[in-house]
N, C-alpha and C positions, 0 to 999 in steps of 0.2 A: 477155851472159847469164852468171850463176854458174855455178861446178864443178857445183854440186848441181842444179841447174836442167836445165844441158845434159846427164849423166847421166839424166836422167828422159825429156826428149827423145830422147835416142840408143837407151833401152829400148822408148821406149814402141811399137811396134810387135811388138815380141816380150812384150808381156805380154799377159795375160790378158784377154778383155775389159770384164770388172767391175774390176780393176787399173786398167786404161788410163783409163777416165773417172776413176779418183782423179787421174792423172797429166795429163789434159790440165786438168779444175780446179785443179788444181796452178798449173798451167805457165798458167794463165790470171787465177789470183788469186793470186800466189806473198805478197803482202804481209799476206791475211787468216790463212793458215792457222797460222802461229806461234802467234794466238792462239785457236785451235780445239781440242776435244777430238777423240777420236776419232767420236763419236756426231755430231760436227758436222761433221766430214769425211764422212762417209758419209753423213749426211742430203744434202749441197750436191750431193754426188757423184750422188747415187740409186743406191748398192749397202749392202750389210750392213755392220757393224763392224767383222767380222772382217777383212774384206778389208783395211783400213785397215794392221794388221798385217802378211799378207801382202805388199802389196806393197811396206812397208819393206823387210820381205827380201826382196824380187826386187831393189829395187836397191842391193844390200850394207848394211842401214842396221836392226840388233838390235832397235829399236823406237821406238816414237812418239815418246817422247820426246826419243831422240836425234836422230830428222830432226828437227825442231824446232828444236833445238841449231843442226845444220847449216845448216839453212835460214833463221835470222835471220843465223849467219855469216855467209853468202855474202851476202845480199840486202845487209847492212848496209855491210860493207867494199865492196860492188861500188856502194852509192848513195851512199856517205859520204865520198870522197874526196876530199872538200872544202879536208880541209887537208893533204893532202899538196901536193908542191911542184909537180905537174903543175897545179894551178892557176894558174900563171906561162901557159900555154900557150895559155889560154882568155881571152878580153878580155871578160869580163864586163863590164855596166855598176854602178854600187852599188846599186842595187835591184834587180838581176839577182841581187846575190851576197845583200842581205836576203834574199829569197823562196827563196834555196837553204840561209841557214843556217836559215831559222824550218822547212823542212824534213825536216833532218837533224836537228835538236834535237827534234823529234815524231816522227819516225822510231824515234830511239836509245829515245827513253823508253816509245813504244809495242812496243819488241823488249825493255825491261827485263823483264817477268813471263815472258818464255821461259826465261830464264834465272837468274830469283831462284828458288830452293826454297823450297817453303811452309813445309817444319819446321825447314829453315834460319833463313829469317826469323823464327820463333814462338819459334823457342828465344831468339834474340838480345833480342827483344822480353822477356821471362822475366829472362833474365839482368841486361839495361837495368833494368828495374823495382827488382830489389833490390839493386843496387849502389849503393856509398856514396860513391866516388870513380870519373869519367870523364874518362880523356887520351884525348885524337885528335891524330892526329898523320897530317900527307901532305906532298909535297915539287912542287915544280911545281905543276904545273894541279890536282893531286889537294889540297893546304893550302888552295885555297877549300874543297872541302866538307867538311875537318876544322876547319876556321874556324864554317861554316854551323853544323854539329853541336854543337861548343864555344858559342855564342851560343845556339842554341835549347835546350840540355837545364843552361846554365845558368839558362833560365828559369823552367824545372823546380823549382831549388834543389837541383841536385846540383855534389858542387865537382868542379870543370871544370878540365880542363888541355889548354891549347893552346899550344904555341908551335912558331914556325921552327928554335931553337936547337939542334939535338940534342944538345949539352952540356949546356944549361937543363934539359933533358929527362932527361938518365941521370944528375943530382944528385935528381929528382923521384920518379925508377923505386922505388929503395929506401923510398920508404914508402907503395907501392901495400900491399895484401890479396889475403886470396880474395875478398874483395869488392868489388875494383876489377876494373875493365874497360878495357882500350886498344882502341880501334878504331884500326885502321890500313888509310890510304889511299891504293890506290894502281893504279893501271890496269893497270901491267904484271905485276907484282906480285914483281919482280928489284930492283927499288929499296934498297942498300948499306942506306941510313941506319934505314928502316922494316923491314929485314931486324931488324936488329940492336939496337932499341930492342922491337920487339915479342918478339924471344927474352930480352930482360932483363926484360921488365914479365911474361914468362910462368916467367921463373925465378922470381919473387916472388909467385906465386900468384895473379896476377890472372889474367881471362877475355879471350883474345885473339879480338876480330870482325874479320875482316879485309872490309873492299871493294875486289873486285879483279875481274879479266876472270878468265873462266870457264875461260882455258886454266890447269890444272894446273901455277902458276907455284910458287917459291918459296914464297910468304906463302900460298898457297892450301893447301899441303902444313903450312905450321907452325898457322894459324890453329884456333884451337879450334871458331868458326863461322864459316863462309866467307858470305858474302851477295856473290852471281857477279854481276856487270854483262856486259852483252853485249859481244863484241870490234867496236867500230865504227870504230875508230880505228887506224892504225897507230903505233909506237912512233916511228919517226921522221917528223914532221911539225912546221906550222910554228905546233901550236898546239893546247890540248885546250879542243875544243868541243862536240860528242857525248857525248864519253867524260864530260863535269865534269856534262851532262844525266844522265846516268846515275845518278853519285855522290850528285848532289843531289837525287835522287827517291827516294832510298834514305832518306837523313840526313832527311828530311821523312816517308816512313810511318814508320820508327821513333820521331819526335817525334812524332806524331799516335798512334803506336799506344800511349805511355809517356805519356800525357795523356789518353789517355781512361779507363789506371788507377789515375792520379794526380790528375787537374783538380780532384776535388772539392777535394783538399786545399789547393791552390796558388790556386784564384781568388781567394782575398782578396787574396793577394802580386798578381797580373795586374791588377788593379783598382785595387790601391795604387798601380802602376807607373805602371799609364794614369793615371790620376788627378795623378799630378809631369809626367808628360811633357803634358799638358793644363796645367797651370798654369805649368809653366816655357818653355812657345813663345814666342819671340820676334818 
């Protein structure tokens, strides 16, 4: 059982009794409530709204949104440790470990909207729109979904910068704008190289998105718009699985969300394209 979970247990007999049935629905559907409001905790529960509030603060916890916060934490790292090394321990069979990662990848991506911010995301979505120039840049498991990003919003017909090189990259930085944008990606969000290219693309005026875990890292502190993924992953492990779900759920509504104020203009380009890739199949 998680920190947050057993805390609720260890209260719940000293709370209140309209408290308490939040907490034993809690503790009895701990997977639904991340994505509940308050009005639907209190409906499931059968008490008022208020209470909802309440009995955050009964067990140390300023508001809804922040158990929330808490409560994908815990559940996520306590079901996801898939790819930490303690996996050596268990003798899974291979379709034992399929059915565990198709899991954790539905897991990770349904605890994402606990922790993306709505005017977070609208602003980046805004800002994506009227931008002229787009780099992404990520290192590790994080360069697939600045790769994904880089392919899809060059479909767009916006010029695109993607590479591994961080050299390639800080001869590039210098003829960013205030209308370029760097997204930068990265889970931990302490990563040297994305530190240090998103403080140079932000000394030239362009708009820094970072995609990073929720905890108050580095890049989260420098980024102009933070879009938070859930912490599901630990840093040391033998592999980003969870964590690359996240990134690329993210890099997908912004594509979708910058397409649906763009498409009219671009479907003849999408059509053209299909239309070569139909006649040039082999």
């Amino acid at each position: 059982m998680s920190s947050l979970l057993l805390r609720i247990e260890q209260h719940l007999n000293r709370l209140p009794e309209a408290e308490r049935k939040i907490g034993e629905f809690i503790l009895k559907n701990p997977e639904l409530v991340p994505n509940m409001t308050t009005k639907d905790l209190s409906k499931n529960s059968g008490v008022g709204e208020s209470t909802v509030i309440r009995f955050c603060k009964s067990i140390g916890i300023g508001s809804f949104k922040s158990f929330k916060l808490e409560l994908v934490k815990d559940i996520t790292l306590t079901d996801m440790n898939l790819t930490d090394f303690n996996i050596l321990n268990k003798k899974d069979e291979p379709y034992d470990l399929f059915q565990k990662v198709a899991y954790v990848n539905k897991a990770a991506i349904e605890a994402t909207p606990s922790s993306l911010d709505r005017k977070e995301f609208e602003k980046a979505v805004d800002v994506l729109a009227n931008a002229d120039t787009l780099m992404f840049y990520g290192v590790g498991g994080s360069a697939i979904a600045a790769l994904d990003g880089y392919y899809k919003f060059t479909k767009l017909g916006y010029r695109c910068t993607n590479h591994h090189d961080f050299h390639f990259l800080l001869s590039a930085i210098p003829h960013l704008n205030a209308r370029s944008v760097f997204i930068a990606v990265s889970m931990s969000g302490k990563t040297k190289d994305v530190l240090d290219l998103s403080r140079f693309a932000k000394a030239k005026g362009a708009t820094v998105i970072a995609i990073t875990n929720i905890d108050k890292s580095p890049l989260y502190k420098e980024a102009d718009i933070i879009l938070c993924t859930p912490k599901v992953e630990h840093d040391y492990r033998i592999g980003s699985i969870p964590s690359r779900m996240t990134q690329l759920t993210i890099i997908d509504a912004l594509y979708l969300s910058v397409f649906h104020l763009k498409g009219e203009n671009v479907i003849n380009q999408y059509h053209e394209a299909r239309d070569e890739v139909v006649r040039l199949r082999r």
